[in-house]
C-alpha positions in Angstrom: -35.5 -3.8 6.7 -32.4 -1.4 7.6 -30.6 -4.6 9.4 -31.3 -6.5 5.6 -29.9 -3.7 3.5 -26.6 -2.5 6.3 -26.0 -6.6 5.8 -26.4 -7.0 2.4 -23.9 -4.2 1.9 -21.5 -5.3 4.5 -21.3 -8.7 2.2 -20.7 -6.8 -0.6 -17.8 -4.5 1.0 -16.3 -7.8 2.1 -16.4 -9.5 -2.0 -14.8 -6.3 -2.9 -11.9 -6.8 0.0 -11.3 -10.4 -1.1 -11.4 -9.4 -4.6 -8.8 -7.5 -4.0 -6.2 -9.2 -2.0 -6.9 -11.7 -4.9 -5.7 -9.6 -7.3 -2.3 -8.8 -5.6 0.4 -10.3 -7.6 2.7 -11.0 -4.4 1.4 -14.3 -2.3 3.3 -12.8 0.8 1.8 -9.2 0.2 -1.9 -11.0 0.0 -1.2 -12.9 3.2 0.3 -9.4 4.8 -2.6 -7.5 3.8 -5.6 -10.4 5.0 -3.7 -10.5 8.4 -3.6 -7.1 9.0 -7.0 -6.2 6.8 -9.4 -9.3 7.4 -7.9 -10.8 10.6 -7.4 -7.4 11.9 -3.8 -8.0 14.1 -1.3 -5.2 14.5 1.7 -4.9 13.0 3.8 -7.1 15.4 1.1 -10.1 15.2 1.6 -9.8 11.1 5.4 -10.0 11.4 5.3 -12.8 14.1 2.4 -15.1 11.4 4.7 -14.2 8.3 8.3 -14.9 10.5 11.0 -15.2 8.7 12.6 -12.7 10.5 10.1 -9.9 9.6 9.9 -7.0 12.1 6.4 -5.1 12.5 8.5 -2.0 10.8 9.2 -4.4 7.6 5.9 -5.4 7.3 4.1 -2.5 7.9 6.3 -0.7 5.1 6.1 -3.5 2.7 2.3 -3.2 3.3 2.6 0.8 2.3 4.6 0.6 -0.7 2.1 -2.1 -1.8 -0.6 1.1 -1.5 1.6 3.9 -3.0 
């Protein structure tokens, strides 16, 4: 019965994640913030997905102005 109800809102913390990188205006800030959020990779995984010459230092402060 716990296992049900941790799982149940584990699905729900994940709608409200998607939900919001949804509703980020910028298509590269939503695909910054699912690599590093959803996919979990570190800074310098990000950059190297997103290229484009994009260091982890650009990403990661493009991903905290997007929070400020």
């Amino acid at each position: 019965e716990m296992l049900n109800s941790l799982e149940l809102e584990l699905l729900v913390q994940i709608a409200d994640v998607e939900m919001f990188i949804k509703s980020l205006p910028d298509s590269h800030m939503r695909r910054i913030v699912t690599l590093r959020v959803v996919d979990n990779l570190s800074w310098m995984e990000v950059a190297e997905k997103i290229g484009g010459g994009n260091t982890e230092d650009s990403v990661r402060m493009m991903y905290n102005r997007c929070f400020k």
